[in-house]
N, C-alpha and C positions, 0 to 999 in steps of 0.2 A: 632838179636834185635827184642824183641814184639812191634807188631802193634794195632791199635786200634781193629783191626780185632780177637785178640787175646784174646782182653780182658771181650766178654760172656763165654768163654770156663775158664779162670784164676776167672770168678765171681760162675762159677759152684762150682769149686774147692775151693773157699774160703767161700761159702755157707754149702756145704758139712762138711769142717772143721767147721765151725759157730755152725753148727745142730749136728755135733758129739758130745752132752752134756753128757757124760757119769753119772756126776750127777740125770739128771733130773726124768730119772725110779726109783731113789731111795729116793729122795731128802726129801719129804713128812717124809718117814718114819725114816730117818734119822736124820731128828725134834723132831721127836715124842720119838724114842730110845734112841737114843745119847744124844740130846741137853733135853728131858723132856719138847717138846712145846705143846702145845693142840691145837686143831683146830684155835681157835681162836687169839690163838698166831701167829701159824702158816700162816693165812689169815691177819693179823694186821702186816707180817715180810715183806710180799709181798706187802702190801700196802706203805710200806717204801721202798721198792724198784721202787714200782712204781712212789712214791713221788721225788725219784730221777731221774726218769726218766722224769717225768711232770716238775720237774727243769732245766734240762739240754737240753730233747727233742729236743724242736724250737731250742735255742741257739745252740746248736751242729749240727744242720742241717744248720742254718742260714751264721753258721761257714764258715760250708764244703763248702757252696758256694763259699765263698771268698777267704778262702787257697786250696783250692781244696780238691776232692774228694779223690784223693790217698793218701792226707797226710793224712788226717782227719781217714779212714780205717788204717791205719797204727798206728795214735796214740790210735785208739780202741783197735788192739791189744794189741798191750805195755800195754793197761789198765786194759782186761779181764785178762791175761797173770796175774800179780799184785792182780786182785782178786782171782782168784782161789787158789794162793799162800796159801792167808791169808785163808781159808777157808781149807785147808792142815790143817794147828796146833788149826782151831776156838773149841773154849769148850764151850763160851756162846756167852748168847744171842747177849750181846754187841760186841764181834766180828765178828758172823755173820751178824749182821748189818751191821759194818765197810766191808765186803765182798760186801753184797748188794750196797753199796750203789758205791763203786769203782767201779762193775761190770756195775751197770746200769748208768754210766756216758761213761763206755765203749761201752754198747750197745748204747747207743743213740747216739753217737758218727758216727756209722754205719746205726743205722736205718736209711731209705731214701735217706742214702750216696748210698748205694750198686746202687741201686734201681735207682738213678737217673745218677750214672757214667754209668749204663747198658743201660739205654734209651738216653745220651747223644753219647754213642761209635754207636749205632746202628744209631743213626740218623747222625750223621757226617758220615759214612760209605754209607747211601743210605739203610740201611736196615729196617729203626723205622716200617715196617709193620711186622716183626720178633718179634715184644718185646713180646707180649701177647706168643707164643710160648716160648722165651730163659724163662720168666720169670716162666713160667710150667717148664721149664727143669733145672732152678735154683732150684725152690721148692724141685721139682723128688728129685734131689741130696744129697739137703738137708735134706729132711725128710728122704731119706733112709740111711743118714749117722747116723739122729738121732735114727731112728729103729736099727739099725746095733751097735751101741756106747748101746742102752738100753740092748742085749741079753747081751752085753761084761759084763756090770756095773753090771747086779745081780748074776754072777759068780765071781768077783772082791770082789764085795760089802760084800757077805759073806767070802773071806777069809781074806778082813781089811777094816773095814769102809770107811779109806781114799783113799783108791786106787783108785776112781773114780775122786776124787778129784787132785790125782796126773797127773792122764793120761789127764787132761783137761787144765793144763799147759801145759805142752807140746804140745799139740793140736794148743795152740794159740801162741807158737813160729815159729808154722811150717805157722801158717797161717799171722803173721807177714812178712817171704819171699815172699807169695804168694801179698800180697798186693803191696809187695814194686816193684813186677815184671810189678802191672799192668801200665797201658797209660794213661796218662791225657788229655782228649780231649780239642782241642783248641775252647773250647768256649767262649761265654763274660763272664767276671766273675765282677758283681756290686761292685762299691766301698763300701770300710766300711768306711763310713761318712755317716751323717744324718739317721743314724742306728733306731731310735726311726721312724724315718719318714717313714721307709720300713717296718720296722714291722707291723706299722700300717696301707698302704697299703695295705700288705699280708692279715693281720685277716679281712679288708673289703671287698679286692677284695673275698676271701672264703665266709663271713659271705652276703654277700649283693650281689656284682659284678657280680656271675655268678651262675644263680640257677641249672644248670646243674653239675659243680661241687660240692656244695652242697649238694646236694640229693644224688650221687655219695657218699659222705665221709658220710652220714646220714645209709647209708644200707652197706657199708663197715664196717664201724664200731658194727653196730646190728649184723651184721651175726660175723664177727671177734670173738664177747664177747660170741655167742652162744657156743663155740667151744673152747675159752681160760677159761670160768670159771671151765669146766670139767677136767680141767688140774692138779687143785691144790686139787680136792678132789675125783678123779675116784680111787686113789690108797689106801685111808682111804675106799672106801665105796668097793672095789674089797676084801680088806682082811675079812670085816664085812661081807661082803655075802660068805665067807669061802675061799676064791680064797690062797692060799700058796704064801707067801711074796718071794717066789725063783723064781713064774709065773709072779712076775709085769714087769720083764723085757722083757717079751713075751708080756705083754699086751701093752705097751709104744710102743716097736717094731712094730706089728702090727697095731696101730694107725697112727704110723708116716708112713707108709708102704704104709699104705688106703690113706692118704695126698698127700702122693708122688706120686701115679697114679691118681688121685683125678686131682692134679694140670697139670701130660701129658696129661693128655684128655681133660684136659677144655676147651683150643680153639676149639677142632676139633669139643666138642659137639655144646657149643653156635651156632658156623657155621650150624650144622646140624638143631638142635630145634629153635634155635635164642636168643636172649640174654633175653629178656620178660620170654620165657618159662623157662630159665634154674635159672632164679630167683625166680619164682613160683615152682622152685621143689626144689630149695634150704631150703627156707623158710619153705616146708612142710617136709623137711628133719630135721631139725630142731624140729619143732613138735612133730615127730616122735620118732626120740632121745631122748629127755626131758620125751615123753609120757612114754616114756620104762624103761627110768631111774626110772622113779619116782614111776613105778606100780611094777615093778619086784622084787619079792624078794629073790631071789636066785641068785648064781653066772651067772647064765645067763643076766642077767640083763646089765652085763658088755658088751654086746654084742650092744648095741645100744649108747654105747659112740661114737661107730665108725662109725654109721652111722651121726655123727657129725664131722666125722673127715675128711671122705668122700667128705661132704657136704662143708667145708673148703677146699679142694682140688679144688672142680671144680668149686669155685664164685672167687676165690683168681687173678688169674692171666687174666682175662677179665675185673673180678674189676679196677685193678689195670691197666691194659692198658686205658681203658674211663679215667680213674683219671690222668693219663700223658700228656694223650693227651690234655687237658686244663690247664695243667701248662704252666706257665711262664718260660723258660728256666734260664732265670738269676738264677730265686729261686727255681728252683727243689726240691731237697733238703729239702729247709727253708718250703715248703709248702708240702711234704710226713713226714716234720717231725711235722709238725702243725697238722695234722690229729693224728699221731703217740701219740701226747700230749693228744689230747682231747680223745683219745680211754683210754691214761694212768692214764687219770684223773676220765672216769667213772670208771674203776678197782678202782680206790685208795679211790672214793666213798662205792661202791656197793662191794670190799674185802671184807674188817671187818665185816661188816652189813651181807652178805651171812654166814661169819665164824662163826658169834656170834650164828646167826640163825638156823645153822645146830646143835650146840653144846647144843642148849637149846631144837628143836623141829626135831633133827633125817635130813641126805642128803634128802630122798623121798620128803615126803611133801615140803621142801625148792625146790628143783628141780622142783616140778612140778610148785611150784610160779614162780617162772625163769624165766623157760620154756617160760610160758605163757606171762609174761612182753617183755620178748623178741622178741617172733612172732609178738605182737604187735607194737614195733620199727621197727622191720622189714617189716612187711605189708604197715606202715605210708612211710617208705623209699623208698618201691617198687612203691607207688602214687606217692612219690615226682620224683622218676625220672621219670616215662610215662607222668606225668603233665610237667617235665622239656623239654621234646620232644626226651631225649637220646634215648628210645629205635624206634626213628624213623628213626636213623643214619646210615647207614654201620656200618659192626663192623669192629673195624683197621686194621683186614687181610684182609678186604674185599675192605678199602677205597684206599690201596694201593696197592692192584693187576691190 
């Protein structure tokens, strides 16, 4: 019988399945071939995804709270499982939607569930000085499963379009067991009654209550967006700089690759440099990226998406432990999926407007605007936490050694 003990090693394995999207290396261009989308469509299909997500997000975190965390992961599956289906037989636009939009009610389902059953199993355990490490070795798995799912997909992908789309159902039947195996830690879990009255607690206590949390989800999110806008257009701008549409699955692979060690070493570095510095190299990594994106005009060019990808690796799972450690236990959940909302709401803003942008005035010069709006969210983030006094703190391997 599994223990609570059991279940970082059961969220590896269900992360891992999560990140095996064997779509995703392809996905872009299988808009563009198949379905006849254009950038801008393309960027406007994502923004409906994400509007699904910015619907569901809270509420499905807020959820998880109350029914728990293992059901909530469970009915996610059932959910992606359902859309990938639909996405097997889609021909147009409108069906691919109807995909999007099942899928991202499935993912937000999961977002901040995983996330907070992991910090809840380790703290009833005596372990919550481990989270900033499991949540690195959650990542590892996950991004190498997604690098691993990207080589499979562009050898799939050219002998049937949908084959990438097949093998991701099944993906999430297997990862449907994997949830159902895990433990429900016996934490308090708030009533659902006077629902309007906790919600609004939540967006106060984030928005006002604690300005260290704040600033925390202020530079989480900047850096986040640094590293998810490149996502939806490095495969358009890799073929345009001559890259062979049979090598994207090399370049996805290797992305997620750089993530997955990115995220093993993040604790160990912070600990070494401190968490000040390793946000200062973030941010300039970022720069870097953007800079390189946006001057290079050759396929080499592609070579600095990944020093974005990197950079996502080693801010993710330090982030993400400071932002635990000031939640509320009842609302874990309700308040990683409140961040998760508002990150899904600049995308759903700043999508289309990037889409429309590149489609009229070429990726480069759009990039390098980014770039630059970005470092600047990100630098204001970086004031806001050393003003909020976090980087004065222990870091949480350190406060619980």
């Amino acid at each position: 019988m599994n223990s609570l003990r059991s279940n970082p090693a059961l969220l590896c394995a269900f992360h891992a399945l999560q990140m095996s999207l064997f779509p995703m290396a392809i996905i872009t261009v299988f808009f563009k071939d198949a379905i006849g989308m254009s950038m801008g469509e393309i960027m406007l299909l994502q923004g409906a995804f994400g509007l699904a997500l910015v619907l569901f997000e809270f509420p499905s975190g807020y959820l998880a709270d109350r029914i728990g965390y293992r059901r909530a992961l469970m009915i996610g599956a059932v959910l992606n499982a359902i859309g990938w289906t639909i996405y097997v037989r889609a021909d147009t636009i409108p069906h691919i939607l109807l995909a999007e939009i099942v899928l991202g009610i499935g993912i937000s389902l999961i977002s901040g569930t995983d996330s907070a059953l992991l910090y809840e199993s380790l703290e009833e355990t005596g372990d919550e000085g481990l989270f900033g490490m499991w949540t690195g070795r959650v990542r590892f798995f996950g991004q190498f499963g997604e690098g691993t799912a990207a080589i499979v997909a562009g050898f799939v992908y050219a002998a049937w379009q949908r084959a990438p789309f097949m093998l991701e159902v099944g993906i999430w039947v297997i990862n449907l067991w994997v949830a159902w195996k895990l433990v429900e830690p016996a934490r308090h879990r708030p009533p659902a009654t006077e629902n309007w009255k906790q919600i609004k607690a939540m967006v106060r206590h984030l928005a006002v209550g604690d300005p260290k949390l704040r600033a925390i989800v202020v530079l989480t999110i900047a850096l986040g967006m640094s590293s998810f806008i490149p996502v939806w257009t490095i495969q358009i701008y890799a073929t345009e700089a001559g890259l062979a549409a049979g090598l994207l699955g090399v370049v996805w692979a290797t992305a997620n690759y750089s993530v997955a060690l990115g995220s093993l070493y993040s604790t160990r570095v912070a600990g070494r440099i401190g968490l000040g510095t390793l946000l200062v190299v973030c941010i300039g990594l970022v720069a870097i990226g953007y800079a390189g994106l946006g001057l290079t005009y050759t396929v080499w060019g592609v070579g600095f998406y990944f020093v974005l990808t990197i950079m996502r690796g080693l801010n993710g799972p330090v982030l993400h432990h400071e932002e635990h450690r000031r939640i509320p236990s009842s609302d874990r959940a309700g308040f990683v999926s409140l961040r998760s909302l508002i990150f899904r709401g600049c995308f759903l803003v700043l999508g289309p407007l990037i889409g429309g942008s590149m489609d009229r005035w070429g990726q480069r010069p759009v990039l390098l605007a980014v770039g630059a709006g970005i470092c600047a969210v990100a630098i204001l983030g970086l004031v806001m936490v050393r003003r909020a006094g976090v980087l004065d703190e222990p870091l949480p391997g350190e406060a619980g050694a």
